[in-house]
N, C-alpha and C positions, 0 to 999 in steps of 0.2 A: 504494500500500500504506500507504502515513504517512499520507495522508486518510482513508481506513478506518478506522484503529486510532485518531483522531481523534474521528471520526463516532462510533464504541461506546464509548471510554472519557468524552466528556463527559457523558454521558447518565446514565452511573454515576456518576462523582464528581458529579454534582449532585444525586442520588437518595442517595448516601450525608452528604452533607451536609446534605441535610432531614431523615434522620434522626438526626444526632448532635444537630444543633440539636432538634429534636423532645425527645432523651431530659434535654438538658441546660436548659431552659427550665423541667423539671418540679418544682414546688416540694415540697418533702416533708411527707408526710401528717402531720396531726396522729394520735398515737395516743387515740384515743376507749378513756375508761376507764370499766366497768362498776361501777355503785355495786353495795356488800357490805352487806347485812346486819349492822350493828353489836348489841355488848352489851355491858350493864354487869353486874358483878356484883353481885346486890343479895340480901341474907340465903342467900348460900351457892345461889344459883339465876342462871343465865345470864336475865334480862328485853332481849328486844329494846330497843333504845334506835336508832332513827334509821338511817342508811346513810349510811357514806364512801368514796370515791369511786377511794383509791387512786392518787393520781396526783401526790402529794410526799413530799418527807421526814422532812413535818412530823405528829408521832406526832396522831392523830385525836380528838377532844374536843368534845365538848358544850357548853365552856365552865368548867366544873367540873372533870369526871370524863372519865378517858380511857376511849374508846367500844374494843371490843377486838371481832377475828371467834372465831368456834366453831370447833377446833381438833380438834372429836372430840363425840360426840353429849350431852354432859351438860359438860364444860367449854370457857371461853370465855377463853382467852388470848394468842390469838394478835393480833400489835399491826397494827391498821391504820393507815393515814397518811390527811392530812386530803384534802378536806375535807367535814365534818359536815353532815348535814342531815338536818331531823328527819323 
């Protein structure tokens, strides 16, 4: 009876050990961030200006001018992070 219960349990603890090591080997995904549609305001009108990418803390710029998304169909203020590209 102890041979038996020998015989089934190694089969399983070797099968449960390939897959803890399996799930703990897994390195963690980069998150892939989707460029936004940036704009500046230029004489009281949202003008597309380039796409930021969303993916720091660092508020999104042209270099100059900070590049901002559309917040609602005619104004542009909402603050995107870096970074810029034209």
């Amino acid at each position: 009876m102890r041979n038996l219960k020998f015989k089934f349990l190694l089969p399983v603890a070797a099968f449960m050990l390939a897959i803890a090591a399996a799930f703990a080997s897994q390195t963690e995904e980069q998150v892939e961030s989707a460029l936004v549609q940036g704009y500046i305001y230029q004489n009281g009108v949202c003008v597309p200006h380039g796409k930021c990418d969303n993916s720091s803390t660092v508020i999104c710029s042209d270099g100059s001018r900070q590049v901002f998304g559309k917040n609602g169909p005619t104004t542009c203020s909402l603050p995107l992070f870096m970074n810029w590209q034209p």
